[in-house]
C-alpha positions as CSV (number, residue, x, y, z in Angstrom):
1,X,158.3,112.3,19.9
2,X,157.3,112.0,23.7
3,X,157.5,115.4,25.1
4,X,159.0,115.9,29.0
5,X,158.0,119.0,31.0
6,X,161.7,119.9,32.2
7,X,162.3,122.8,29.8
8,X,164.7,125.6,31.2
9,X,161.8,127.7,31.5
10,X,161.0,125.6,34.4
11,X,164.0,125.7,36.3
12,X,164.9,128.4,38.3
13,X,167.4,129.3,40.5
14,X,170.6,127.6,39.1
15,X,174.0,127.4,41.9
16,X,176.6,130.1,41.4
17,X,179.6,128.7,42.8
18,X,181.9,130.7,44.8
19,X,186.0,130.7,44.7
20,X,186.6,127.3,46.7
21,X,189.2,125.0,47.6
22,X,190.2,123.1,45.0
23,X,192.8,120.0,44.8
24,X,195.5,119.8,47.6
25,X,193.8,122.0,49.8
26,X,195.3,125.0,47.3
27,X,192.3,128.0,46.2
28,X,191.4,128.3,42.7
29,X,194.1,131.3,42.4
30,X,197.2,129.7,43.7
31,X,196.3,127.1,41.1
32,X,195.5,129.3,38.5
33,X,198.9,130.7,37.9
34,X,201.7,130.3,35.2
35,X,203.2,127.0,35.2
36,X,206.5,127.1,36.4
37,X,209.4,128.3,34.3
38,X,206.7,129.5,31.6
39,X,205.8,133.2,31.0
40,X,203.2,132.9,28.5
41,X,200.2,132.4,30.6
42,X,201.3,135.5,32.7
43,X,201.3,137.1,29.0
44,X,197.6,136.5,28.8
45,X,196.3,136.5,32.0
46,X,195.8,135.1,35.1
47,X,192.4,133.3,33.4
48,X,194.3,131.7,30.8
49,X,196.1,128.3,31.7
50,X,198.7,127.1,29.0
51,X,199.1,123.5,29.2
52,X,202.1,121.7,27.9
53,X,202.4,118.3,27.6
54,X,205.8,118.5,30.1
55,X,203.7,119.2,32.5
56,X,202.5,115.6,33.0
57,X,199.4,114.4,32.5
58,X,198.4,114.4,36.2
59,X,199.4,117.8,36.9
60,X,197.2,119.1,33.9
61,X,193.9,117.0,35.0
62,X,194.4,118.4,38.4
63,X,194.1,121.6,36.9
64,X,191.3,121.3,34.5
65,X,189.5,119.7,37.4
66,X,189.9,122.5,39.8
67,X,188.1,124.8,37.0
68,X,185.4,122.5,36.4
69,X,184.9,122.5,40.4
70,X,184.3,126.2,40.4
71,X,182.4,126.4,37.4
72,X,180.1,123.3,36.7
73,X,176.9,124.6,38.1
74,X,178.7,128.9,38.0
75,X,175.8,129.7,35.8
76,X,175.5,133.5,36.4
77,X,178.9,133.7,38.3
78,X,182.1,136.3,37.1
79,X,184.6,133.9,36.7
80,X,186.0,133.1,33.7
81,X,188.7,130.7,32.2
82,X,190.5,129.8,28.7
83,X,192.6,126.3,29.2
84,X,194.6,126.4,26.3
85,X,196.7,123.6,24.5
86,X,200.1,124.2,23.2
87,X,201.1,121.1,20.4
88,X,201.3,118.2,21.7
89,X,199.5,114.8,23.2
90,X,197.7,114.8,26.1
91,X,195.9,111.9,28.0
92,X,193.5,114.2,30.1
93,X,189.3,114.5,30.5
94,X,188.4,117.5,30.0
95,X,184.2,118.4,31.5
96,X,183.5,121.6,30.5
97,X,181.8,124.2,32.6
98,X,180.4,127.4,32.1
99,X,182.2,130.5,30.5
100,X,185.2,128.2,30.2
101,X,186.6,127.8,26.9
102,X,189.0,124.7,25.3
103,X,191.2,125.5,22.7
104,X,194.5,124.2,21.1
105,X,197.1,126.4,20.0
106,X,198.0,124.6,16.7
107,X,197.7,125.5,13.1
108,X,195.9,122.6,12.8
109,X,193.5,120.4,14.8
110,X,195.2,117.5,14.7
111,X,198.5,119.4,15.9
112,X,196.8,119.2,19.6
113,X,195.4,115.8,20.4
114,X,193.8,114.6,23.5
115,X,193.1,111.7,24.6
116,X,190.6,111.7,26.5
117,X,186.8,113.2,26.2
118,X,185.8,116.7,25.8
119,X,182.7,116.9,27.2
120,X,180.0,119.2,28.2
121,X,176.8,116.7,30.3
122,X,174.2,118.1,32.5
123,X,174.3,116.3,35.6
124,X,174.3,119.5,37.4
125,X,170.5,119.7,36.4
126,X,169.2,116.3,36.9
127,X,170.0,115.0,33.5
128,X,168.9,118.4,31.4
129,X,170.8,120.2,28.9
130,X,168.5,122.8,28.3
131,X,170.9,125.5,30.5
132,X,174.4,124.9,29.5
133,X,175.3,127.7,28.0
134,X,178.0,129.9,27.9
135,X,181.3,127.4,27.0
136,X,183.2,126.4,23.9
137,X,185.8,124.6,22.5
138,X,187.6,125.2,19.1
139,X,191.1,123.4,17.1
140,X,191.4,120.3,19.5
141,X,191.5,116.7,18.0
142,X,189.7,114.7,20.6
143,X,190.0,111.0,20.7
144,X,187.6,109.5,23.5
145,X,188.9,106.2,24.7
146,X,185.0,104.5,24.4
147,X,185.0,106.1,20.9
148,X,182.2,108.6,22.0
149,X,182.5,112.4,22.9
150,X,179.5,113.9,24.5
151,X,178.6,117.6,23.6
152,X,175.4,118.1,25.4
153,X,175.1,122.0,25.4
154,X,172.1,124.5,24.9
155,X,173.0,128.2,23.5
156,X,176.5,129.7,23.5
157,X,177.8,126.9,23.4
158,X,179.8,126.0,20.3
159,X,182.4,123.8,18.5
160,X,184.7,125.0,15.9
161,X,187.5,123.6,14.3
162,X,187.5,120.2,16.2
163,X,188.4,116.9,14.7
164,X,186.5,113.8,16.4
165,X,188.3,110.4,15.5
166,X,185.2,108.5,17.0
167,X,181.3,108.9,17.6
168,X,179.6,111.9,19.0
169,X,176.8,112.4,21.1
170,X,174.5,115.3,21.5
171,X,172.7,114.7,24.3
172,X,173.1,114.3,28.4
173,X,174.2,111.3,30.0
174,X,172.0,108.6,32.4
175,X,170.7,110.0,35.0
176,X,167.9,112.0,33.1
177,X,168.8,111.9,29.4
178,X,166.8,115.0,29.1
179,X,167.1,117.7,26.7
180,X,169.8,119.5,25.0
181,X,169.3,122.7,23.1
182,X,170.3,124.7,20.5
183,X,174.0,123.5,19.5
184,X,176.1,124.5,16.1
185,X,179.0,122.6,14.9
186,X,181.6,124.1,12.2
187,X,184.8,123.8,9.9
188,X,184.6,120.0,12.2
189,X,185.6,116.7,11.4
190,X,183.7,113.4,12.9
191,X,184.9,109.9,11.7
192,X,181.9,108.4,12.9
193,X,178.2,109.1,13.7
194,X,176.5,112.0,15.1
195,X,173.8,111.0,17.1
196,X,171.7,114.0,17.9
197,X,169.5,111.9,21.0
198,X,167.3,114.4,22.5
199,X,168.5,117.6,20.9
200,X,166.0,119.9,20.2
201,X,167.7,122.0,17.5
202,X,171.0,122.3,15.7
203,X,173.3,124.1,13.0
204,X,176.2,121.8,11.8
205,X,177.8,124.4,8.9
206,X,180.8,123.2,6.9
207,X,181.8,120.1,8.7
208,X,182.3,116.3,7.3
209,X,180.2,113.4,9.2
210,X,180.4,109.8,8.8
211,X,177.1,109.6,8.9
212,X,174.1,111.1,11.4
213,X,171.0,110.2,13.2
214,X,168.4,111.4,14.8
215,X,166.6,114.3,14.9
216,X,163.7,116.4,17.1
217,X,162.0,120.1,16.2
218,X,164.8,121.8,13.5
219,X,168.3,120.2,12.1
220,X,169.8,122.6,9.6
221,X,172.8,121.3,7.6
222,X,175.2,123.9,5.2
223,X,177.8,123.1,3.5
224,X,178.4,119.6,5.3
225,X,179.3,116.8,3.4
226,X,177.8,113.1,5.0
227,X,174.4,115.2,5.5
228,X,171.5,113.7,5.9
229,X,169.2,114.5,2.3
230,X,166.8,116.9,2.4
231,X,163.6,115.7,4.3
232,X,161.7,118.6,6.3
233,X,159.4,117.9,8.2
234,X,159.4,114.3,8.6
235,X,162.3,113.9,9.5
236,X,162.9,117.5,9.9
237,X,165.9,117.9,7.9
238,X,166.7,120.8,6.0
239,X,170.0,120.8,4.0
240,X,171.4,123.2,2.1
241,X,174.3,121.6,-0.2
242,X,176.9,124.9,-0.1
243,X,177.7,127.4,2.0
244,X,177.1,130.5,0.2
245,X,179.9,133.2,1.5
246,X,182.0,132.6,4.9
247,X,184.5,132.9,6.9
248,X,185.9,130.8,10.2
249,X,186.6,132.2,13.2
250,X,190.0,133.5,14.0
251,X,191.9,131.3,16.3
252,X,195.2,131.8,18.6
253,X,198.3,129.8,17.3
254,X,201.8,129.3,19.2
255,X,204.7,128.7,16.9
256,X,208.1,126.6,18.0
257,X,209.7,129.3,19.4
258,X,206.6,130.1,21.2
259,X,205.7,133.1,19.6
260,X,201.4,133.9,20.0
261,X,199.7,134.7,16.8
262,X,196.3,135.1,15.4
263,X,195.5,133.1,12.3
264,X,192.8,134.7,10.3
265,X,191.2,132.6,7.8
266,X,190.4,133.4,4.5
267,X,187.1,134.3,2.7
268,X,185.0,131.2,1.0
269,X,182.4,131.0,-1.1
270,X,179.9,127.7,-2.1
271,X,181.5,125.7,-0.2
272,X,181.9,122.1,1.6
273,X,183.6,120.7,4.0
274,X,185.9,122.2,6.4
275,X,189.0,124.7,5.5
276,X,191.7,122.3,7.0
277,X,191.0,118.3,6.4
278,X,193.0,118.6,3.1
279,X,195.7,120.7,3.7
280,X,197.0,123.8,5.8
281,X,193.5,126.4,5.7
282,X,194.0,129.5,3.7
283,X,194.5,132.8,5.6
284,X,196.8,135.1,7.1
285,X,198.9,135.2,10.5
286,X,198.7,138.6,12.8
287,X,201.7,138.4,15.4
288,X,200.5,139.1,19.2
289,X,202.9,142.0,19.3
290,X,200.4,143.3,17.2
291,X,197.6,142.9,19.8
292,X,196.3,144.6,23.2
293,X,196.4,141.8,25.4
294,X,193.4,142.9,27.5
295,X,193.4,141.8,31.1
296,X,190.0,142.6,33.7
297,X,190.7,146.0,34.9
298,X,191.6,148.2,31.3
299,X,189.1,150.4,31.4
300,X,187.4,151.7,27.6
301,X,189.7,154.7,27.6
302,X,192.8,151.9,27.7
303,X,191.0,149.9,24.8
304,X,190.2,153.2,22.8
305,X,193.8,154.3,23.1
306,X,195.2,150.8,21.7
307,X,192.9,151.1,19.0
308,X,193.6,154.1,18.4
309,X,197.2,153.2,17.8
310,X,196.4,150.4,15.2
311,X,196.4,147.5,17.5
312,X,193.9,144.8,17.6
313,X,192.1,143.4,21.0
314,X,192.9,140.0,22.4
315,X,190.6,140.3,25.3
316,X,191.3,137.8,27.7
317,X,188.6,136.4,29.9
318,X,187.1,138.5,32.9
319,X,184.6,140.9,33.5
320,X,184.8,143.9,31.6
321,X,182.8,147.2,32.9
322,X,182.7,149.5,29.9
323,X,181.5,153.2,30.4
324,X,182.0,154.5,26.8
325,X,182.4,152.6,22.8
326,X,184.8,151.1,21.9
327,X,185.7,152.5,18.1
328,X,187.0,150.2,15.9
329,X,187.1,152.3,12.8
330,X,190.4,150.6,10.9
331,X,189.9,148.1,8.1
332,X,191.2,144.6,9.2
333,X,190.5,144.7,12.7
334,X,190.6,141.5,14.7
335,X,188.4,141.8,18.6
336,X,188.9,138.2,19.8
337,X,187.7,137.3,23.0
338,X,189.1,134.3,24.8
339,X,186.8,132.4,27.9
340,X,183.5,134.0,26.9
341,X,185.0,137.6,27.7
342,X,182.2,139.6,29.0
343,X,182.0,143.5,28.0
344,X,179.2,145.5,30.1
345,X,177.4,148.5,29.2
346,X,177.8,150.4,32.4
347,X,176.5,153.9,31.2
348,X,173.5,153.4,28.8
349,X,176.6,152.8,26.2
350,X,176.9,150.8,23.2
351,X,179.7,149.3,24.1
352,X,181.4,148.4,20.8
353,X,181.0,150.7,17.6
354,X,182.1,148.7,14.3
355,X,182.9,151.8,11.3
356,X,181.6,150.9,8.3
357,X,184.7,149.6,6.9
358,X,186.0,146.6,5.3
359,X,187.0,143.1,7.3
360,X,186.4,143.7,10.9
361,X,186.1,140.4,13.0
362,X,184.2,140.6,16.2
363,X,184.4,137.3,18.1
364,X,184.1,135.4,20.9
365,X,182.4,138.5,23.4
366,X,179.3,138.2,25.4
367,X,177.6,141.6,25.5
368,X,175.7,142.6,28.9
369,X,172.9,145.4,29.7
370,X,174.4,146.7,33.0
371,X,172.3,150.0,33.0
372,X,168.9,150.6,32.9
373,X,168.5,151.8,29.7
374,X,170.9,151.0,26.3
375,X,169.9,152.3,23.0
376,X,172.1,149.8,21.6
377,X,174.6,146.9,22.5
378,X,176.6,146.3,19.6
379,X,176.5,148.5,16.3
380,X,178.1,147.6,12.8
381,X,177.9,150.8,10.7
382,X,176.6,154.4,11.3
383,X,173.4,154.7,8.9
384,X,172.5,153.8,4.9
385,X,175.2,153.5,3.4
386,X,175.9,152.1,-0.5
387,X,179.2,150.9,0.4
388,X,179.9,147.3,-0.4
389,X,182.0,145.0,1.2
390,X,181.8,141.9,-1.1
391,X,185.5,141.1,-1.1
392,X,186.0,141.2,2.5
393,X,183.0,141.8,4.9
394,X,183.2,142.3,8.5
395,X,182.3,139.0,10.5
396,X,180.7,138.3,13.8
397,X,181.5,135.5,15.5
398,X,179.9,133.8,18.7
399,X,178.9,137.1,20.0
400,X,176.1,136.8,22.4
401,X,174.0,139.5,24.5
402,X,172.8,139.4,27.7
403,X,169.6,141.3,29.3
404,X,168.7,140.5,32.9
405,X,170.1,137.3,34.4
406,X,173.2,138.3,36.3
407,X,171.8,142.1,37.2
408,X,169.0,144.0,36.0
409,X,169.2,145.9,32.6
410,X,168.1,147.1,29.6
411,X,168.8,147.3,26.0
412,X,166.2,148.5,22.9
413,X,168.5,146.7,20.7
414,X,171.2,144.0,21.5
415,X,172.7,143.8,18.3
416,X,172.3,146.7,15.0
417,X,173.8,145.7,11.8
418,X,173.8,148.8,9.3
419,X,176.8,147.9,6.7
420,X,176.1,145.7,3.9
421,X,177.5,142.2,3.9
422,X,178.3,141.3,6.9
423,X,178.4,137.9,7.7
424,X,177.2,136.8,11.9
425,X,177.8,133.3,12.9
426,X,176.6,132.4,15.7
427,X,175.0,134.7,17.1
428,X,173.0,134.2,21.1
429,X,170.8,137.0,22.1
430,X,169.4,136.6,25.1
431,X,166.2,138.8,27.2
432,X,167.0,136.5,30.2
433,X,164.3,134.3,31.1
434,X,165.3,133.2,34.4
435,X,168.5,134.4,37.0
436,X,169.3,135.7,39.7
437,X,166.9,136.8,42.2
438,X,166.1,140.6,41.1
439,X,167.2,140.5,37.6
440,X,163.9,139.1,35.5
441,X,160.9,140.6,35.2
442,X,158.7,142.3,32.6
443,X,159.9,146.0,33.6
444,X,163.3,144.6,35.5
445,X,164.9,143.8,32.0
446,X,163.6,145.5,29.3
447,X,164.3,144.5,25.4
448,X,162.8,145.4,22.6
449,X,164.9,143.7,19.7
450,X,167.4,141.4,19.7
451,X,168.6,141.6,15.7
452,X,168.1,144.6,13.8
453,X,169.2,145.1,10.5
454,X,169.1,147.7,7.9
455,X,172.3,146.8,5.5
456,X,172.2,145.0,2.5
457,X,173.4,141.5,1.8
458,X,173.8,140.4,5.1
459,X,174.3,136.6,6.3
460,X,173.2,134.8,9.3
461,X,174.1,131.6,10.1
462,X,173.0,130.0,13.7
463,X,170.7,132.6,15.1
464,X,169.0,132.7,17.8
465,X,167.0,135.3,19.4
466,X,164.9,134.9,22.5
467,X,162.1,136.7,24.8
468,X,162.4,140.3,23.4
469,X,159.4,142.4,24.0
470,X,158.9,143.3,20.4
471,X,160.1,142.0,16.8
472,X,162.7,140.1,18.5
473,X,164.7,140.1,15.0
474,X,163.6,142.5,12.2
475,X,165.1,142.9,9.0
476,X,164.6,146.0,7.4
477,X,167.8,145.4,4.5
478,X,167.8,143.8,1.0
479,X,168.8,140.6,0.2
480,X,169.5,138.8,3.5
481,X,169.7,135.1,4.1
482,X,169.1,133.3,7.8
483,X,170.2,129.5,7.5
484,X,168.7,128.2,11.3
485,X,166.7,130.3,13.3
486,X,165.8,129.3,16.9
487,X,163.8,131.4,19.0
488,X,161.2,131.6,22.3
489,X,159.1,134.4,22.8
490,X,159.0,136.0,26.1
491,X,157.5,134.0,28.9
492,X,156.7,136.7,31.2
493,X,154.3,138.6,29.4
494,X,151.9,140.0,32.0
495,X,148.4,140.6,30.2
496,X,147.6,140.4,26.4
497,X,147.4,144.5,26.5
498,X,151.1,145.0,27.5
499,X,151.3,142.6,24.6
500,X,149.8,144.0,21.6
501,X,150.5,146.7,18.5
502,X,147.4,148.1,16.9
503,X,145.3,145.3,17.0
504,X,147.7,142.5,16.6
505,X,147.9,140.7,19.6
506,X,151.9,140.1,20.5
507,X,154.7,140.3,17.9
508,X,156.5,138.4,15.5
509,X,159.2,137.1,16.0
510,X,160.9,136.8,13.1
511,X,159.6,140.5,11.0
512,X,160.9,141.2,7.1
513,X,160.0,144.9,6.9
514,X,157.2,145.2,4.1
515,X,159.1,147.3,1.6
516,X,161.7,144.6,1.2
517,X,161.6,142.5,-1.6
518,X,164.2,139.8,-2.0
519,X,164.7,137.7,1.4
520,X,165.6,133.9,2.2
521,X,165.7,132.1,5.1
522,X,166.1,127.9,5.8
523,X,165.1,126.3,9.1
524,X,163.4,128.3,10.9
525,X,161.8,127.3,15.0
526,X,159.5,129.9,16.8
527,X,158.6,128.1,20.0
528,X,156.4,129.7,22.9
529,X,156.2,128.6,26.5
530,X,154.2,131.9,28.4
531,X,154.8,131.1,32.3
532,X,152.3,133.4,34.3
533,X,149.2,131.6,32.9
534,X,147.8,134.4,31.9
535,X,146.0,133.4,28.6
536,X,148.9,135.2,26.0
537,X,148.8,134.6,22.4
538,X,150.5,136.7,19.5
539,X,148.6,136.2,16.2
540,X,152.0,134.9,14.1
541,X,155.4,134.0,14.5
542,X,157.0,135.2,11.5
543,X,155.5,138.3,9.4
544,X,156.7,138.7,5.8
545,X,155.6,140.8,3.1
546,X,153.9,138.9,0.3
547,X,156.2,139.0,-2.8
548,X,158.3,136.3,-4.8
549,X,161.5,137.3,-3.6
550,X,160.6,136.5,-0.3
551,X,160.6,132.7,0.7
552,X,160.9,131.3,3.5
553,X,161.9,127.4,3.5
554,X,160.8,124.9,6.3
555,X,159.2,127.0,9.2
556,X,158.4,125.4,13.0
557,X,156.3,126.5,15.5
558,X,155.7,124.8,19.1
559,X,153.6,125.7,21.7
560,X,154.8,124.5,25.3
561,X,152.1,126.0,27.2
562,X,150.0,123.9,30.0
563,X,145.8,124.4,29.4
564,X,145.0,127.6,29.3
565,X,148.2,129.0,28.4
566,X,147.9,130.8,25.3
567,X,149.6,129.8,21.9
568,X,150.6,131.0,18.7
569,X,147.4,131.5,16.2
570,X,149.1,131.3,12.7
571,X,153.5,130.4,11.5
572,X,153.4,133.2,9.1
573,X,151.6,135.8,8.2
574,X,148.1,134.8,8.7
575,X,148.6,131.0,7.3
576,X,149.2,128.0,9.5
577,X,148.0,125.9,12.2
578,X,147.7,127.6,15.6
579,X,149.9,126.1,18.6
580,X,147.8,126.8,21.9
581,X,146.8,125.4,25.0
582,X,149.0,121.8,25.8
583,X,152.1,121.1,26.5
584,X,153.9,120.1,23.2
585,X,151.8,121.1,20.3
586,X,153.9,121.3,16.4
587,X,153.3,122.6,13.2
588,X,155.8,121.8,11.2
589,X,155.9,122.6,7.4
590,X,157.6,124.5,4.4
591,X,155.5,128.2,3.6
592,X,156.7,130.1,0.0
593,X,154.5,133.1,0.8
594,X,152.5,132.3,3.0
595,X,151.4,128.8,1.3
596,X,152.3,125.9,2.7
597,X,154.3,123.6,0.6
598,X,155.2,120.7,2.6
């Protein structure tokens, strides 16, 4: 594979667009606002636009082009945006920019169908995918009129729920074809091919392929039926045939009569394929009614008090400054964010405090450090506990933190998981790497750990966790499981001795606490790129104790570093190849205790 030295550790500076004219001389407000005659987009906000196909084509790509406008290149901007789909046919192109999110508002997928292309392409950045973060799209069936959708994205940026009646690309378009990053397809239908082009790294989990190609540093496959077999590392493939225990997102429906609801779908275990492509999914329907609608502007003491009151929180997109938790402590609780809803931890707070009780759903929130110091972002259970939630665990889904980038800030943890058997899928947490002018630096945005866990039983699908300061994810419960695990370690490391514990130089990034004794994880990328060339190596990238119940199945590390760099000295443990000292160096290989076995 021929290596390109345009990683977004390179790039610096990205455009933050501004509120600007958009079509017809009109500002992005005036055009944001309910369609006429309609009241349910003033019912979820002024950042939610409801599209229905009376509206007329035209007038609908107008719209969807006025929000691309402001938010192509909007990397570390505030605004936010949900263009939601009622029923229906549409003939529109939708480009997808940051912190926007695409849904339809069906019970199905193929109840919304565009045709046209969905697509997310990095010509913003010369060609390179490598920062499109932040964007989503979820219960659309998409039919692109060239038979190819393009979903070029990097972090944060998922598809859920989608049904593609042609090819799909993963990968920018000409000019640049450079690289994408760190994608994760679920519960999705694609007739055709999946080509993943210059991809670096990718979770499809219970989806159904016609086939698939390609393939660069980690390609995890669960549950997905057209998979490519088993093959790690050349090519690396690693499939796992069923998906052990999940659930799928909740999603916002809109019935005939145009009532909102929440559709909650049901608990599965060993399974293929997606929940829908065979029939109407398996679940329950939560009427809005039953909801807080959450607008920018409710403050925590609003959100505590509709809590409080046995509501759930639709939070609709915006900025959210939050100065105290927010207590969910009711079994069954639905927090679904719409537009990559962003909830900030203004007063050293953790900002959302799960109970330990059965069947909450946290998804769809980015998390932000927006005071100097917070113990912890998110929290899911108060302590040991013994409880078990086997029948119906609380789920975490496309919940991503954010230190530094946007404003300085720090968080010791991003994300704690106490409770035993929760499920997280999809999961982005993020020590910013680059930003704003002001917001990175060693001491500017302090992190410690991204993913901390102490419960039992707990399941990660799609995590990644990047440029924390210490164990950037450490497990300290029993019986866990990790299928795909992409990290980087922090660039900005000053000097090896702001670097080291005892005399281990750096951290692992990947640390099973040494009393535990039954562990498993598949498909797994460590990857260091250290920028101030200032000679910085850690001695392993994942650190396990060494005992039978512990196995870790196909393992990456790559070094990105110019000459003189630094590296990574062994994959786990003390066994491996080192990475060091050239831009692009692999080892790639399966380790059972520390032996390698592939």
């Amino acid at each position: 594979m021929s290596l390109i030295p345009s990683r977004r550790a390179l790039l610096r500076g990205a455009a933050v667009a501004a509120a600007v004219p958009l079509v017809g001389g009109i500002t992005a407000e005036s055009a944001f606002a309910a369609p006429s005659g309609r009241g349910d987009a003033a019912h979820l906000g002024p950042n939610v636009l409801v599209f229905d196909p009376s509206m007329g084509d035209a007038a609908i790509q107008a719209q969807v082009d006025a929000v691309f406008a402001t938010q192509q290149s909007n990397q570390f901007g505030a605004q936010r945006y949900a263009l939601a789909f009622r029923p229906g046919t549409y003939h529109v192109d939708i480009n997808v920019g940051f912190y926007t999110h695409v849904l339809g508002l069906g019970d199905s997928p193929d109840d919304v169908v565009i045709n046209g292309h969905v697509t997310v392409d990095a010509q913003w950045l010369q060609g390179n995918g490598t920062q499109n973060f932040w964007r989503a799209a979820e219960n659309l069936s998409i039919v692109p009129p060239d038979g190819l959708e393009r979903w070029a994205v990097a972090q944060a940026g998922p598809m859920r729920r989608v049904h593609v009646k042609g090819n799909m690309t993963l990968w920018p378009s000409p000019p640049g074809n450079q690289w994408s990053s760190g994608g994760f397809l679920a519960d999705s239908v694609v007739d055709g091919q999946v080509e993943s082009g210059s991809q670096q790294q990718w979770l499809s989990r219970n989806d159904t392929f016609g086939s698939w190609t390609g393939a660069n540093w980690n390609m995890v496959f669960v549950g997905v039926q057209g998979a490519p077999a088993q093959s790690f590392p050349t090519p690396p493939y690693t499939t796992v045939d069923r998906t052990p225990v999940v659930r799928e997102k909740p999603f916002l429906t809109v019935d005939r009569h145009g009532e909102y609801q929440v559709f909650v779908p049901a608990l599965r275990r060993d399974s293929t394929g997606t929940t829908w492509a065979h029939g109407r999914a398996e679940g329950h329907h939560i009427p809005l009614s039953r909801f807080h609608v959450a607008r920018p502007g409710d403050s925590a003491a609003t959100l505590n008090q509709a809590l409080d009151h046995g509501q759930h929180l639709l939070i609709t997109p915006g900025v959210y400054p939050i100065s105290s938790p927010l207590r969910v402590d009711r079994p069954g609780t639905v927090v679904l964010g719409l537009g990559l809803a962003t909830l900030q931890s203004t007063h050293g707070n953790t900002v959302i405090e799960v109970a330990d009780v059965d069947g909450v759903t946290v998804a769809g929130v980015l998390f932000e450090a927006a005071s100097a110091h917070t113990p912890v972002l998110l929290r899911v259970g108060h302590g040991p506990s013994r409880r078990r939630h086997t029948e119906d665990p609380t789920a975490l889904f496309d919940v991503y933190a954010r230190i530094g980038g946007a404003l300085p800030g720090g968080a010791t943890v991003s994300v704690q998981v106490d409770s035993n058997d929760v499920i997280c899928d999809n999961l982005w947490l993020w020590r910013a790497d680059h930003g704003l002018d002001g917001c990175v630096g060693w001491a500017v945005n302090p992190a410690d750990t991204g993913f901390l866990v102490n419960g039992d039983h707990v399941t990660a699908y799609a995590l990644a966790v990047e440029h924390y300061q210490k164990y950037e994810v450490l497990w300290n419960g029993e019986h866990g499981r990790t299928y795909f695990f992409q990290n980087e370690h922090p660039y900005d490391v000053p000097t090896q001795s702001a670097w080291v514990h005892g005399a281990t130089n750096g951290y692992a990034a990947y640390k099973v606490a040494d009393r535990v004794r039954d562990h498993h994880a598949w498909g797994l990328g460590s990857y260091c790129f250290f920028n101030l060339e200032a000679n910085i190596y850690t001695d392993r990238a994942y650190e396990v104790p060494d005992t039978p119940g512990v196995v870790f199945t196909d393992l990456m590390t790559v070094c990105l570093n110019g000459a003189g760099g630094g590296g990574i000295l062994h994959c786990v443990n003390d066994s491996g190849d080192p990475v060091q000292n050239g831009f692009g160096t692999f080892d790639l290989r399966g380790y059972t205790n520390g032996v390698a076995t592939a």
